[in-house]
C-alpha positions as CSV (number, residue, x, y, z in Angstrom):
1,X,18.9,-18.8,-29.0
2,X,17.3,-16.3,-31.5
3,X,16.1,-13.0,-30.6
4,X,14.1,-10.6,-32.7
5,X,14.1,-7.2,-31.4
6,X,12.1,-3.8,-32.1
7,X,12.9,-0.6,-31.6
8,X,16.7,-1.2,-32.2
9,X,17.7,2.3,-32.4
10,X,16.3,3.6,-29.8
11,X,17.8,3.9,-25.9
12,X,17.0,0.1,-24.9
13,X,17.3,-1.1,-28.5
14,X,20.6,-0.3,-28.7
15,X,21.7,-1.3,-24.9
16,X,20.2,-4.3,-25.5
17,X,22.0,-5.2,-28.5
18,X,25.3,-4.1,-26.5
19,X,24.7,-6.9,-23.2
20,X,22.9,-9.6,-25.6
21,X,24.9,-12.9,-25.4
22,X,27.1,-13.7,-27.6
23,X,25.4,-17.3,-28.1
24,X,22.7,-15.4,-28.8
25,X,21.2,-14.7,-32.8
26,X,19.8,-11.4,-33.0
27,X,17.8,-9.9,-35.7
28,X,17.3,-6.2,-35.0
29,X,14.9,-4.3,-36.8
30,X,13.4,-0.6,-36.0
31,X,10.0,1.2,-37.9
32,X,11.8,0.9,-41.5
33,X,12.2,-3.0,-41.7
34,X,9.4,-4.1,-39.4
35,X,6.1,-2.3,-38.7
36,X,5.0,-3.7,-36.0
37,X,1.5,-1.7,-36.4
38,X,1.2,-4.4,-40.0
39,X,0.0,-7.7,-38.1
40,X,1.2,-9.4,-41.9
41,X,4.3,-8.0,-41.6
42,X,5.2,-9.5,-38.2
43,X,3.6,-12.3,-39.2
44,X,5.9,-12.9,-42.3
45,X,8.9,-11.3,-40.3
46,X,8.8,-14.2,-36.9
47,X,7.6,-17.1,-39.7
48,X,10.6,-16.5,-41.6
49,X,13.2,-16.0,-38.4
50,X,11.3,-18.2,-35.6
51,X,12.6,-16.4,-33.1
52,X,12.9,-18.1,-29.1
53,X,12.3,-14.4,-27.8
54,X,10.3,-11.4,-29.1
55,X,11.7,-8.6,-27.2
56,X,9.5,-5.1,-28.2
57,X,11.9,-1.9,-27.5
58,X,9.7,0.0,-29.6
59,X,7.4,2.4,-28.5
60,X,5.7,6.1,-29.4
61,X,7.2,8.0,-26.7
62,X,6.5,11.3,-27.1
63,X,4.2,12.0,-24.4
64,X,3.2,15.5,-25.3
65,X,2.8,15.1,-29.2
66,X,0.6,12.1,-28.2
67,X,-2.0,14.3,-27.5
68,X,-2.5,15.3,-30.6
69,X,-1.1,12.4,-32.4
70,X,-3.4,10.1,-30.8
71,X,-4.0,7.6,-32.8
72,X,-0.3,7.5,-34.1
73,X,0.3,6.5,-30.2
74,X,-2.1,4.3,-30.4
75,X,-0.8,2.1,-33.4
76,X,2.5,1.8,-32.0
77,X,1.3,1.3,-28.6
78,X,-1.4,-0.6,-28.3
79,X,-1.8,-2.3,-31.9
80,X,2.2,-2.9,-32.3
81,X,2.3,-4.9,-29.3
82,X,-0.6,-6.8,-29.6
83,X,0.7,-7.7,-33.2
84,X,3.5,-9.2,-31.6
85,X,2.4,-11.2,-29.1
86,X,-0.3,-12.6,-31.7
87,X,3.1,-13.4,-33.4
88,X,5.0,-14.8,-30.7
89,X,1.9,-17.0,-29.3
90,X,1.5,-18.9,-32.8
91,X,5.1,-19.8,-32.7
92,X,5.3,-20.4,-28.3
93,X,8.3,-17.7,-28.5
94,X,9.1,-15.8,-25.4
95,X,7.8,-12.3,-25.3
96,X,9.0,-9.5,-23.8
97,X,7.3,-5.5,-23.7
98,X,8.5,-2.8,-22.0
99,X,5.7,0.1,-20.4
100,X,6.0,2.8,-17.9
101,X,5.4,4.7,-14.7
102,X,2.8,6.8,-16.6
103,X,0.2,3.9,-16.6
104,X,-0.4,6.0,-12.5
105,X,-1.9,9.4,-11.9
106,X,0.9,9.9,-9.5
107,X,-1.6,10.4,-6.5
108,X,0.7,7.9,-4.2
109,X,2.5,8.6,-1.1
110,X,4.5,4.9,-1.7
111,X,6.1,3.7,-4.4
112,X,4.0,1.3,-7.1
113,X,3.5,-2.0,-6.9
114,X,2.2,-4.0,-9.7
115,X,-1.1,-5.2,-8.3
116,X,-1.6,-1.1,-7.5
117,X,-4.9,0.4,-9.5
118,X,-3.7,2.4,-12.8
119,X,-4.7,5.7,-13.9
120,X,-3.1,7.0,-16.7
121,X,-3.5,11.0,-17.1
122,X,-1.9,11.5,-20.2
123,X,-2.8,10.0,-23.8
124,X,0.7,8.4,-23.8
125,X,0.0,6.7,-20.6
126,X,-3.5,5.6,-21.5
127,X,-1.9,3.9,-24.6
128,X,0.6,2.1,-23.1
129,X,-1.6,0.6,-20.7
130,X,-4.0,-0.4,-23.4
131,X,-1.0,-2.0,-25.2
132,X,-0.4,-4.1,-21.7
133,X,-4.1,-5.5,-21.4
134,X,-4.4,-5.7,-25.3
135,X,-1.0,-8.2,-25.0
136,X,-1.9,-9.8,-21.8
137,X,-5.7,-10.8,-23.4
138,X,-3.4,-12.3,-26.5
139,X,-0.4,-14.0,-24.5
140,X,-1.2,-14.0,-20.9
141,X,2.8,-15.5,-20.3
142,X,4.4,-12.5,-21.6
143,X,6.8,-10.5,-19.9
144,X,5.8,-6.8,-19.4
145,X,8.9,-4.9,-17.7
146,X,7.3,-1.2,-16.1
147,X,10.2,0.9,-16.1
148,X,10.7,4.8,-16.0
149,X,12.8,7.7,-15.9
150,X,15.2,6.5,-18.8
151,X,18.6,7.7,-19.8
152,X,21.5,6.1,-21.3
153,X,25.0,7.5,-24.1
154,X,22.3,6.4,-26.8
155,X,19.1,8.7,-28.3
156,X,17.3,11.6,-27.0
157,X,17.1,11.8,-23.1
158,X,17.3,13.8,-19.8
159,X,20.5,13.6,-19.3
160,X,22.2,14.6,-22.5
161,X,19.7,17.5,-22.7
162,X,20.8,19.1,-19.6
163,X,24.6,18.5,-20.4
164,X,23.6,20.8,-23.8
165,X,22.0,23.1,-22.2
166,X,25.0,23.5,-19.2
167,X,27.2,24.5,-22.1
168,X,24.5,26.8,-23.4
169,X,23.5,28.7,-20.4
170,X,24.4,30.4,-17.0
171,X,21.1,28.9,-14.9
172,X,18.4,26.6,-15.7
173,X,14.5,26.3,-14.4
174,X,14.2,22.3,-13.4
175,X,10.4,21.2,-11.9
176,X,11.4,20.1,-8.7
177,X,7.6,19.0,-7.7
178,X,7.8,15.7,-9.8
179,X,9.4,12.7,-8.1
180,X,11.0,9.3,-9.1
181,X,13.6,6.9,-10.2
182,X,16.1,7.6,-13.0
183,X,16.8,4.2,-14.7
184,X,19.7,3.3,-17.0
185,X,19.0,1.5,-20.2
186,X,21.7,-0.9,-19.6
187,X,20.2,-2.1,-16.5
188,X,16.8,-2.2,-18.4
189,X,18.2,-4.7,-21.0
190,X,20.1,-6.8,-18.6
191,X,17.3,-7.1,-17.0
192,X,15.0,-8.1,-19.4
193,X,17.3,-10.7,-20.5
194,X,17.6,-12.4,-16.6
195,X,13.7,-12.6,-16.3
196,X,13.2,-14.6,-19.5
197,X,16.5,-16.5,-18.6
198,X,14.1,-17.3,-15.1
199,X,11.4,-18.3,-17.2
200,X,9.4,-15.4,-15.9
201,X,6.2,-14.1,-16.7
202,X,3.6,-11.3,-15.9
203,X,4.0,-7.5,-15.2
204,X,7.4,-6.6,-13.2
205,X,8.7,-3.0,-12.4
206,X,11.9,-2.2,-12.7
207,X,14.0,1.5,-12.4
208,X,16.4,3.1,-10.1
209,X,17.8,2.6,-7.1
210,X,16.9,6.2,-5.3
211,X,14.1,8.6,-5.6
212,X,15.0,11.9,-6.7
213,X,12.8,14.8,-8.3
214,X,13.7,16.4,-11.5
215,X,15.4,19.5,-10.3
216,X,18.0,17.1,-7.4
217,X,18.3,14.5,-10.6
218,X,19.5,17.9,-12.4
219,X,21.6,18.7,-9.7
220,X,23.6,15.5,-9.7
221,X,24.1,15.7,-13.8
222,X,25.5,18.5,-13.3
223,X,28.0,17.8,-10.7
224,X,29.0,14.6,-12.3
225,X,29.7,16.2,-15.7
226,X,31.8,18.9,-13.5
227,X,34.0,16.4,-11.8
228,X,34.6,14.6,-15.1
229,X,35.3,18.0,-16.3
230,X,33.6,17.9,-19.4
231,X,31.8,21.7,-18.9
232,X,33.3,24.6,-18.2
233,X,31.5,26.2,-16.0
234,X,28.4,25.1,-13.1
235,X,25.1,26.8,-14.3
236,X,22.6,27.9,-11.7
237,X,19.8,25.7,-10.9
238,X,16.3,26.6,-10.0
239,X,13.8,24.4,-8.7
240,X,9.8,25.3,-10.1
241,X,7.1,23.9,-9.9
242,X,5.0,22.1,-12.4
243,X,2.9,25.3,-12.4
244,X,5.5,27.0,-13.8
245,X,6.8,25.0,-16.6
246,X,2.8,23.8,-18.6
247,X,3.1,21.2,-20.9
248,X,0.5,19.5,-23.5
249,X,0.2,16.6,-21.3
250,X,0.2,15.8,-17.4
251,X,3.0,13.7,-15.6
252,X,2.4,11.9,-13.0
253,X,4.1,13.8,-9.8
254,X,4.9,10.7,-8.4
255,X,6.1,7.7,-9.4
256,X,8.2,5.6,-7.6
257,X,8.1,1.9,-8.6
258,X,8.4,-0.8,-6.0
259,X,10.9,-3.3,-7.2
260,X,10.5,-6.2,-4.9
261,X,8.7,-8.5,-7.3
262,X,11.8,-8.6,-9.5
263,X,14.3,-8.3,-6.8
264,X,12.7,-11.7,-5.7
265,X,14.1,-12.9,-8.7
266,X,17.4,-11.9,-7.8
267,X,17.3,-8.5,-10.0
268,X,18.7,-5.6,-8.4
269,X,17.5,-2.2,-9.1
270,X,19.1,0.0,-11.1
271,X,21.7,1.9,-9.3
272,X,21.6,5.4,-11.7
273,X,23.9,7.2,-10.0
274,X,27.0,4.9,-11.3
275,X,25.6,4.3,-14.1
276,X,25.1,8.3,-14.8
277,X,28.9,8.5,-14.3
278,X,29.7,6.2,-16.7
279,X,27.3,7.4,-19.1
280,X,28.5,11.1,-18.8
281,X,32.1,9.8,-19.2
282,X,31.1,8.0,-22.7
283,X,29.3,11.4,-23.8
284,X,32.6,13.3,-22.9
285,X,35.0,11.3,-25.4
């Protein structure tokens, strides 16, 4: 089994890399060995590996300097993609993309399913859903894995923001108006690797096991890293609105994604709040 993977140092890239089987021949690459926005360049790259699976951790994920670097996003996110399932069709490899909970305005009561109309409010989430119809007009039996909310020990994140700034400061101002499922990178990449193992195909959702908002997913950092003992002292937190806190682009204030489809498949959710533990614990050594 050969796997070529993108976005290799990145929060999935590397979790994936960590649960891949060990039968398995990866060839990990991030933006300075393949550019996946240079259709030649993947071409060249998958004719000289032939990959079984394509699986694309790579993505511009910036969401506020994506409205001004918008056709940066773009490239990466809608003609990277496309690139590579162009690749992955010519050879009949496996392909799988990862998106997000922003392709949805957030106007829900219920959490997302994927037959639900999109509505992306933010550049960010207008590219990534371009990337998902651009790939699914190339290679209609792709894999596309909606997943949001991610932390993990590896990159830049929620999680290991808030432990910085619990050592920094006595009280922090956490939106507590936004709402959805914290999901561990680890869980993403195991479960990419048991829906191509089923033969899967189409778009699936996938995050977290419990619906929190920001300010509550804040809260439980917090108390974690306090029981593992690994800050000194228990800042204040403040729940604000989105009001409060502007940023360059809109979230969505809700989004909740229904897992069922990929629970079917015998895929649990994501259950954060264990994983969370163990993650803080691997920050603290």
């Amino acid at each position: 089994m050969r796997v070529l993977l993108t976005g290799a140092n990145g929060q999935l890239g590397r979790c994936f890399q960590d649960r891949v089987p060990t039968d398995w021949q990866i060839v990990a690459t991030d933006s300075d060995s393949l550019d996946i926005t240079d259709f030649q360049q993947v071409k060249e790259t998958v004719d000289r590996f032939h990959p079984d699976l394509i699986v694309n951790a790579a993505a511009y994920t910036a969401v506020d300097k994506a409205e001004v670097e918008t056709e940066l996003a773009r490239l990466i996110n809608v003609v990277g993609p496309e690139n590579l399932a162009k690749a992955a069709k010519r050879i009949n490899a496996g392909f799988v993309h990862v998106s997000t909970d922003y392709v949805f305005d957030g106007s829900s009561s219920l959490p997302y399913k994927e037959t639900d109309a999109t509505h992306p409010i933010s550049v960010y989430g207008a590219t990534k859903l371009e990337g998902e119809m651009a790939l699914q007009r190339v290679y209609p039996q792709a894999i596309i894995i909606r997943t949001a909310w991610v932390f993990s020990e590896y990159g830049n994140n929620f999680v290991k923001t808030i432990l910085r700034l619990a050592r920094e400061q006595e009280s922090l101002n956490i939106v507590d108006d936004q709402r959805g499922c914290p999901t561990y990178a680890g869980d993403i990449a195991q479960a990419i690797i048991q829906l191509y193992c089923k033969n899967a195909s189409g778009i699936y959702h996938f995050c977290g096991d419990r619906e929190v908002s920001w300010k509550e997913f804040t809260d439980e950092i917090i108390a974690t890293a306090d029981t593992l003992k690994l800050i000194s002292h228990r800042p204040i937190i403040k729940g604000i609105s989105t009001a409060d806190y502007p940023t360059a682009a809109q979230r969505p204030s809700y989004s909740t994604l229904c897992c069922e489809k990929i629970n079917s498949y015998g895929i649990n959710t994501s259950d954060w709040a264990s994983a969370l533990n163990s993650c803080i614990l691997k920050l603290g050594k």
